[in-house]
TIDRENDO-246286 format. One record per residue (C-alpha): residue number from 1; residue in three letters; x, y, z. Coordinates in Angstrom, 1 decimal. Layout:
// TIDRENDO-246286
<pt><num>NUM</num><residuo>Ala</residuo><X>X</X><Y>Y</Y><Z>Z</Z></pt>
...
// end
This chain:
// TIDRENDO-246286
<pt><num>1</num><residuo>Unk</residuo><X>15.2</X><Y>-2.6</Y><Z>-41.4</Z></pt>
<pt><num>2</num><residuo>Unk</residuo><X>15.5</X><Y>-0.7</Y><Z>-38.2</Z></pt>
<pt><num>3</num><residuo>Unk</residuo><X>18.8</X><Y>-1.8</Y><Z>-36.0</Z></pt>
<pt><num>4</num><residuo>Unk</residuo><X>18.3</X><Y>-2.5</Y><Z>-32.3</Z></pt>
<pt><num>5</num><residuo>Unk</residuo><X>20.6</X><Y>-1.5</Y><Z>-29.4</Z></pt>
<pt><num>6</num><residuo>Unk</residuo><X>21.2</X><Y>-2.8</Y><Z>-26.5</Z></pt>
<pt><num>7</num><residuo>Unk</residuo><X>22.6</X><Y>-0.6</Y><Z>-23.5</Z></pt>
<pt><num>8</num><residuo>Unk</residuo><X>24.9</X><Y>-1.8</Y><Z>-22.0</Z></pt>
<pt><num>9</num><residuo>Unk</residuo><X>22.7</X><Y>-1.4</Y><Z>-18.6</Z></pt>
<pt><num>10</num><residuo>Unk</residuo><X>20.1</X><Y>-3.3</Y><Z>-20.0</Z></pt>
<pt><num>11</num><residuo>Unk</residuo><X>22.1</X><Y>-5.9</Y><Z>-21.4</Z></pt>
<pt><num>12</num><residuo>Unk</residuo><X>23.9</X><Y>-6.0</Y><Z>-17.1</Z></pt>
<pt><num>13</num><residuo>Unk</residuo><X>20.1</X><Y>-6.2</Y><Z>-16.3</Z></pt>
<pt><num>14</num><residuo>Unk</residuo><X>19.3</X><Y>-9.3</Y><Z>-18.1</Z></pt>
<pt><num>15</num><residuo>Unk</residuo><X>22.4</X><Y>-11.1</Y><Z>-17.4</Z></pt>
<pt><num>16</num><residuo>Unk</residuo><X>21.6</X><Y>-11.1</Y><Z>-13.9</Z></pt>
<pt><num>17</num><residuo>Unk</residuo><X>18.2</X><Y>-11.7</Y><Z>-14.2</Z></pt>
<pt><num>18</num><residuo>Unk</residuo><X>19.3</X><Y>-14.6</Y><Z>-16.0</Z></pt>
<pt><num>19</num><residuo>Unk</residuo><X>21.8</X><Y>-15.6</Y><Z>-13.2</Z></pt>
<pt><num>20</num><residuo>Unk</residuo><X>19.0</X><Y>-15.4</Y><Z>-10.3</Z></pt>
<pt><num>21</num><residuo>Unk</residuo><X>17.0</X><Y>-17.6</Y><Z>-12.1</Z></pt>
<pt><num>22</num><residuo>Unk</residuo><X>19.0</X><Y>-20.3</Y><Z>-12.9</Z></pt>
<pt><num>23</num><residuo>Unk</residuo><X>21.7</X><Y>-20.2</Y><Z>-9.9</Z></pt>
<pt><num>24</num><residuo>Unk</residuo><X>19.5</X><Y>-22.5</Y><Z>-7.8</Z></pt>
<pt><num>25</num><residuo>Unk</residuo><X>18.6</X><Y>-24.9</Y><Z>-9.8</Z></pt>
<pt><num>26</num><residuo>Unk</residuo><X>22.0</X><Y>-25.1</Y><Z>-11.3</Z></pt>
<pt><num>27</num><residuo>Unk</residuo><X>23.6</X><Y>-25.1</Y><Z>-7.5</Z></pt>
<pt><num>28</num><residuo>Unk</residuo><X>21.3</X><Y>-27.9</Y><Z>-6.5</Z></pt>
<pt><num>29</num><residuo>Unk</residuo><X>22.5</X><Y>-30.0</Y><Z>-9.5</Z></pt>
<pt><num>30</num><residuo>Unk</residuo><X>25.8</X><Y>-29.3</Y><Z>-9.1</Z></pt>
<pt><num>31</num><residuo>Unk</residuo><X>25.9</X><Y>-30.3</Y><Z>-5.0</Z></pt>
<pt><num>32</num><residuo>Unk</residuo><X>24.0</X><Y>-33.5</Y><Z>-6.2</Z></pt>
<pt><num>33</num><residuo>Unk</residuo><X>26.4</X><Y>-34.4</Y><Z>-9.0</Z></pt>
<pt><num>34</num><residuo>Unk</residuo><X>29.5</X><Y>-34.3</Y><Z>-6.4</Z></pt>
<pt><num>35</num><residuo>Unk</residuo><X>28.0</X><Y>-35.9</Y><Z>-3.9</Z></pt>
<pt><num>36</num><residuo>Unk</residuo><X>25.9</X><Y>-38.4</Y><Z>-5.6</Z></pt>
<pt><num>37</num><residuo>Unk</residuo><X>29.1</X><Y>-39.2</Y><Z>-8.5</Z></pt>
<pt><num>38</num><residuo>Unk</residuo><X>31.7</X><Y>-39.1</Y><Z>-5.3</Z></pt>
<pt><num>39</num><residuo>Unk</residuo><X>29.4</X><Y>-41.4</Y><Z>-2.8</Z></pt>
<pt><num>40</num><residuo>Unk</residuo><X>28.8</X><Y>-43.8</Y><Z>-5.4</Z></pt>
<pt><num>41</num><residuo>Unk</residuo><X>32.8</X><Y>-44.4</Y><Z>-6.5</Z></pt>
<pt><num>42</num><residuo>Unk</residuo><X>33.5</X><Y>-44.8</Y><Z>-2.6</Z></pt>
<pt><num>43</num><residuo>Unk</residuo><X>30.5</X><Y>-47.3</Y><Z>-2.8</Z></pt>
<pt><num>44</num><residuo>Unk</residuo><X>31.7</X><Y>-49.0</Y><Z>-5.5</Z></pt>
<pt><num>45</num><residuo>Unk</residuo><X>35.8</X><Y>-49.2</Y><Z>-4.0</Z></pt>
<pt><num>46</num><residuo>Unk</residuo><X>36.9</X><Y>-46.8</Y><Z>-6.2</Z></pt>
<pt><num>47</num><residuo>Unk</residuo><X>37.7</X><Y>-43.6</Y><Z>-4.2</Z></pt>
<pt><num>48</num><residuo>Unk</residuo><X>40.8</X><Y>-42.2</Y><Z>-4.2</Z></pt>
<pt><num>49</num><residuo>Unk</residuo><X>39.9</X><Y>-40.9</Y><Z>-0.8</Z></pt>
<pt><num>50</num><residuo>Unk</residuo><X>40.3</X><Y>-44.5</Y><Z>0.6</Z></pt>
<pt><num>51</num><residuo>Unk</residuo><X>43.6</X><Y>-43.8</Y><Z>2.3</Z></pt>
<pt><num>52</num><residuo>Unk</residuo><X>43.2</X><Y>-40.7</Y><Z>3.9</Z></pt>
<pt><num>53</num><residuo>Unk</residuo><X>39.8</X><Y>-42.2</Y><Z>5.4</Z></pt>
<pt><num>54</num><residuo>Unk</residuo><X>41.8</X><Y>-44.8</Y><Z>6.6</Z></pt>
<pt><num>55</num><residuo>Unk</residuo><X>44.2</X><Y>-42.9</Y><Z>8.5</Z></pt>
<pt><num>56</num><residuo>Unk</residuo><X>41.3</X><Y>-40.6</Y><Z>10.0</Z></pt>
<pt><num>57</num><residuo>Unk</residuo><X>39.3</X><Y>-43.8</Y><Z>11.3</Z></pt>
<pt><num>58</num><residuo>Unk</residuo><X>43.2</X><Y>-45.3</Y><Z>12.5</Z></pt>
<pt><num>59</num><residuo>Unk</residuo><X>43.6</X><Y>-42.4</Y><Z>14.2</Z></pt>
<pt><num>60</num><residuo>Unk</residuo><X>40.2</X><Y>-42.0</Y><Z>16.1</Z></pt>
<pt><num>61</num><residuo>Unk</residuo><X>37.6</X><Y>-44.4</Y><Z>16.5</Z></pt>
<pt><num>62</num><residuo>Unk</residuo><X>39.7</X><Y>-47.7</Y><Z>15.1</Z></pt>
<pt><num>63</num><residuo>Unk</residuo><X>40.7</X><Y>-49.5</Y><Z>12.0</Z></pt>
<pt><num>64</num><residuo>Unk</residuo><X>38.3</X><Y>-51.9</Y><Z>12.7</Z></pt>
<pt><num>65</num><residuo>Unk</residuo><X>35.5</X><Y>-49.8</Y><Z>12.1</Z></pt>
<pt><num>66</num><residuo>Unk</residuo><X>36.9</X><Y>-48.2</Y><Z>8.6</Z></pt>
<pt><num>67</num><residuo>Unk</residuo><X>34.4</X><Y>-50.3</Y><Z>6.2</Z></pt>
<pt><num>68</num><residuo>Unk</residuo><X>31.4</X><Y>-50.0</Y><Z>8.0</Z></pt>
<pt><num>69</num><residuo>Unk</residuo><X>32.1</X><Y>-45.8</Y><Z>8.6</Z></pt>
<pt><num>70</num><residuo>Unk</residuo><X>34.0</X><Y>-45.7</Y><Z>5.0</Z></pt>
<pt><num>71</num><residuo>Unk</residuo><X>30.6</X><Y>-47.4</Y><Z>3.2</Z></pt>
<pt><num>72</num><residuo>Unk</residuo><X>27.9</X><Y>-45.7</Y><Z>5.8</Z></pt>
<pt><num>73</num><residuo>Unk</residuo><X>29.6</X><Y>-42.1</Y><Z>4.3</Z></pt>
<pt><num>74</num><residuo>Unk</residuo><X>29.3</X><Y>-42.9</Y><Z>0.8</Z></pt>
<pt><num>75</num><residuo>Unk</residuo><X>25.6</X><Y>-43.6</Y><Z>1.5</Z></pt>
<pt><num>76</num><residuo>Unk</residuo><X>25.1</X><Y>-40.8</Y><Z>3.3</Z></pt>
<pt><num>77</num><residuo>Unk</residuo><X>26.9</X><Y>-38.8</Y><Z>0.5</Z></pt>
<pt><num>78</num><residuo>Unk</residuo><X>24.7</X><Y>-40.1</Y><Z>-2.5</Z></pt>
<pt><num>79</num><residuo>Unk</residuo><X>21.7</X><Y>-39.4</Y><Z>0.0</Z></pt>
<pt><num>80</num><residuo>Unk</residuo><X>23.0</X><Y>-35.8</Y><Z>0.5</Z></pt>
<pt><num>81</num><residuo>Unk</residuo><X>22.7</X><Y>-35.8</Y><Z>-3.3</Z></pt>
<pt><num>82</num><residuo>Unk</residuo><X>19.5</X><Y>-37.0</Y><Z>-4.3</Z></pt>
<pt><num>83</num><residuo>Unk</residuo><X>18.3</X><Y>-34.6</Y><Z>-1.1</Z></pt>
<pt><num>84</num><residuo>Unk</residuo><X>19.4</X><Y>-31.5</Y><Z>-3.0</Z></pt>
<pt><num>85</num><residuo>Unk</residuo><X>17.0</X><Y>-32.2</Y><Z>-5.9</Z></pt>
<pt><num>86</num><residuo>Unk</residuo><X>14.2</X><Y>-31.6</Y><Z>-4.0</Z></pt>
<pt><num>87</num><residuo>Unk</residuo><X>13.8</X><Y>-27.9</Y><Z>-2.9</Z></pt>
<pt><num>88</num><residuo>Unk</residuo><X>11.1</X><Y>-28.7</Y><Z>-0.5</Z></pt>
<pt><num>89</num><residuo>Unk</residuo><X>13.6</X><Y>-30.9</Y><Z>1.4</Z></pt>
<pt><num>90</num><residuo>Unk</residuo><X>16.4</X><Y>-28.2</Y><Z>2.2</Z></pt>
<pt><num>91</num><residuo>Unk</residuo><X>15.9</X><Y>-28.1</Y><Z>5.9</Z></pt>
<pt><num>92</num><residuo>Unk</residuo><X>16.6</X><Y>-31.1</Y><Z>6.1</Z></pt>
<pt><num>93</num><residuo>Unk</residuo><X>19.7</X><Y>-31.4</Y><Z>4.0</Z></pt>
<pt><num>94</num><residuo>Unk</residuo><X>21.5</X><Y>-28.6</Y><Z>4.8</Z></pt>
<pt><num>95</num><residuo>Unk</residuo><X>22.3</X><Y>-29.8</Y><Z>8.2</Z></pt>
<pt><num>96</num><residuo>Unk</residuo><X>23.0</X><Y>-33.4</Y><Z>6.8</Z></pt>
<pt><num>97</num><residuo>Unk</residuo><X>25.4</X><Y>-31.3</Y><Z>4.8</Z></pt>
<pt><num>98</num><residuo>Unk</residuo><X>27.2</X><Y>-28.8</Y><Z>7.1</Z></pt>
<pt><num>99</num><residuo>Unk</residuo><X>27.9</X><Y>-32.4</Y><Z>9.8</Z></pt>
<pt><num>100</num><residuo>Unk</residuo><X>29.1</X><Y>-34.5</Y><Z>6.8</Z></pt>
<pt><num>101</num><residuo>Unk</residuo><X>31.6</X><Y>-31.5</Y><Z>6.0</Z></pt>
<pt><num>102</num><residuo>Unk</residuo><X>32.8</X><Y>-31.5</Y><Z>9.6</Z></pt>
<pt><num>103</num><residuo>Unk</residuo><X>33.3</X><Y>-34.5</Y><Z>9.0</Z></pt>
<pt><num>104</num><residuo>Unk</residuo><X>35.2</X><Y>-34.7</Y><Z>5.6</Z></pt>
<pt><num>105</num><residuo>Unk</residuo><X>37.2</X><Y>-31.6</Y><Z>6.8</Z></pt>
<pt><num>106</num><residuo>Unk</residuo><X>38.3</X><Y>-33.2</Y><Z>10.2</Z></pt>
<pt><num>107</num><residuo>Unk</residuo><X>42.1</X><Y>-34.9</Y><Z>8.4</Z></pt>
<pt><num>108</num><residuo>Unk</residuo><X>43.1</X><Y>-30.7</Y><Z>8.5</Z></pt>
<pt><num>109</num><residuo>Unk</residuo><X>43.5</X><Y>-31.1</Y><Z>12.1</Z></pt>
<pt><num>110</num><residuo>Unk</residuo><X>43.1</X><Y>-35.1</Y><Z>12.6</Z></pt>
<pt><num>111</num><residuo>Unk</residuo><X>46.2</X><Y>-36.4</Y><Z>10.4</Z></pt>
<pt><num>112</num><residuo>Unk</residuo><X>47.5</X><Y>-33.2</Y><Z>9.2</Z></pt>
<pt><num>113</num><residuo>Unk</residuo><X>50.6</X><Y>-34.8</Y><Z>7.5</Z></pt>
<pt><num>114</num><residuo>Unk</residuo><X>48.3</X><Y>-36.3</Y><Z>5.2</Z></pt>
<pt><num>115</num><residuo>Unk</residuo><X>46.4</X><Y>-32.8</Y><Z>4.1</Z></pt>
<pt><num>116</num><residuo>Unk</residuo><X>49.7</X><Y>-30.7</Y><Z>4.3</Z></pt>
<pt><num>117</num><residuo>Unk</residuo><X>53.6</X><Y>-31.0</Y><Z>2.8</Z></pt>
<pt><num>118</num><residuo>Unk</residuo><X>54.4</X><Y>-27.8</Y><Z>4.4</Z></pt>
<pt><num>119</num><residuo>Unk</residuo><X>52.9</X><Y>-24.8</Y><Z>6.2</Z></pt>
<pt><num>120</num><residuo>Unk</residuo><X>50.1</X><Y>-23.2</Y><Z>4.0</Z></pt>
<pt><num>121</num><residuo>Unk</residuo><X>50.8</X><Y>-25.8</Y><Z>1.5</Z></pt>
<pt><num>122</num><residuo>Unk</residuo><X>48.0</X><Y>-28.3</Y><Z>0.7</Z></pt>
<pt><num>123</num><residuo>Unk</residuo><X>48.7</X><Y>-32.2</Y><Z>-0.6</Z></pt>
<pt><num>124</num><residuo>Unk</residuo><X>46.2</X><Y>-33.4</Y><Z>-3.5</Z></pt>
<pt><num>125</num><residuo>Unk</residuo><X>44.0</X><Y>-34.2</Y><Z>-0.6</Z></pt>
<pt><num>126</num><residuo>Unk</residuo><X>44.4</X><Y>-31.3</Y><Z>1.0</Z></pt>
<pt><num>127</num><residuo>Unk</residuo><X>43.3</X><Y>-29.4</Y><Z>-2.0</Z></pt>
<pt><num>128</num><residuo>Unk</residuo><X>40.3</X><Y>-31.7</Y><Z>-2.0</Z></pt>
<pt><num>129</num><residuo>Unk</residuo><X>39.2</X><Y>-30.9</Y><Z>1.4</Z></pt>
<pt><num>130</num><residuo>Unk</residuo><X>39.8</X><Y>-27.3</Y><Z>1.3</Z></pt>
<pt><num>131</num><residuo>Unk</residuo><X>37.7</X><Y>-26.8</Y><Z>-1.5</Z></pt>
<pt><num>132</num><residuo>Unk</residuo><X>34.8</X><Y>-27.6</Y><Z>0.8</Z></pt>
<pt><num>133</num><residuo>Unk</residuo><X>34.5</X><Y>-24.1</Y><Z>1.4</Z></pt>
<pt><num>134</num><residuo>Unk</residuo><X>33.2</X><Y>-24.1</Y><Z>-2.1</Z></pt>
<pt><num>135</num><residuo>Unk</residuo><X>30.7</X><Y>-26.4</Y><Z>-0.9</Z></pt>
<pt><num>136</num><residuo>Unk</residuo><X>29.5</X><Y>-24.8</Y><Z>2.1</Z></pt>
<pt><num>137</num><residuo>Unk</residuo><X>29.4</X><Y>-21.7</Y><Z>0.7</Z></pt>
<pt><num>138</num><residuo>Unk</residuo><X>26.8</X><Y>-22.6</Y><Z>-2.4</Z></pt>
<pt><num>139</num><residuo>Unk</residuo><X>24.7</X><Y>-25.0</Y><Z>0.2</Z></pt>
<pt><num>140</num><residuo>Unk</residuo><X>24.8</X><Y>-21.5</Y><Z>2.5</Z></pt>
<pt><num>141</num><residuo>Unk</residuo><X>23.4</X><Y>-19.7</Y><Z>-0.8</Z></pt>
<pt><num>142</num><residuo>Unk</residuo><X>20.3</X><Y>-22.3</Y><Z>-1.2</Z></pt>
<pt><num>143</num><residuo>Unk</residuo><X>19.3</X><Y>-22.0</Y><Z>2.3</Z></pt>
<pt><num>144</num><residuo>Unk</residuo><X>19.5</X><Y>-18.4</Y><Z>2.0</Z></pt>
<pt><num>145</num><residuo>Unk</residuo><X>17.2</X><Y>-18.6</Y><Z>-0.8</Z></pt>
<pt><num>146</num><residuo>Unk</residuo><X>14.4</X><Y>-21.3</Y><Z>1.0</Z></pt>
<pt><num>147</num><residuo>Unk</residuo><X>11.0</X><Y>-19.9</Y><Z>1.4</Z></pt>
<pt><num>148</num><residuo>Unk</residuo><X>10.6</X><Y>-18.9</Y><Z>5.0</Z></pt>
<pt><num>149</num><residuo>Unk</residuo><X>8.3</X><Y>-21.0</Y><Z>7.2</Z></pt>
<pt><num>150</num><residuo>Unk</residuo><X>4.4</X><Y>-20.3</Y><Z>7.6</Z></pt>
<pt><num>151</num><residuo>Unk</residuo><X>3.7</X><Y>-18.7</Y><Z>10.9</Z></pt>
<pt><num>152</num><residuo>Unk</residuo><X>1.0</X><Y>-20.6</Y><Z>13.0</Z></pt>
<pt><num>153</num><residuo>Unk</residuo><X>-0.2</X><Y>-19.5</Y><Z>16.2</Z></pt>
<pt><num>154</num><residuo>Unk</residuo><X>-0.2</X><Y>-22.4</Y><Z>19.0</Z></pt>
<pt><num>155</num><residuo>Unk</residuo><X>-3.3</X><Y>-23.0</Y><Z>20.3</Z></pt>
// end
């Protein structure tokens, strides 16, 4: 029986190969799961985010308004979600996306004493919100990858 060997260049090769295929569909997933799973425990009054929200709606438009903005997020989170499934939808979500991270990102400079304990020291919350970045940077990553518009001519 004859051995095989791999180079080590070929084996690179198809580990990347493998890694462009399957870091779309695996990015889409993954930016459903979070927002889908994390709308639907804020829908269901289960968020541990419930307090810092709280403070940011206190501290801007009114307490009055915190369950209709606090449950009008969560839906606009699990919408953000199911969005990311479908590819063909991407314009569409990735603005949904980058306002909703504004958003959710605001409490850094909206009720810092909430997001910080010290200077360059995050709380839990903070931690939260900072990995965003994560976030934005993966949903940058699928736009990059959308299939660029048909050119028409206008009549």
């Amino acid at each position: 029986m004859k051995k095989q060997t791999i180079k080590v260049t070929e084996l690179d090769l198809r580990i990347i190969a493998f890694f462009k295929r399957t870091f779309i569909p695996i990015a889409r997933f993954s930016i459903f799961l979070i927002f889908f799973w994390f709308g639907l425990i804020k829908v269901i009054g289960l968020s541990p985010a419930s307090p810092l929200a709280e403070a940011l709606t206190a501290r801007t438009v009114g307490i009055q308004y915190f369950d209709l903005l606090f449950y009008g997020l969560a839906l606009i989170e699990c919408v953000i979600g199911i969005l990311f499934l479908f590819p063909k939808l991407t314009r569409i979500v990735i603005p949904l996306l980058l306002f909703h991270m504004a958003l959710v990102c605001s409490p850094i400079l909206l009720v810092p004493d909430m997001v910080w304990q010290q200077f360059a020291v995050p709380t839990l919350e903070g931690q939260y919100i900072i990995k965003n970045a994560v976030v934005i940077a993966v949903a940058i990553g699928i736009a990059a990858s959308a299939e660029p518009l048909k050119h028409t001519r206008a009549s």
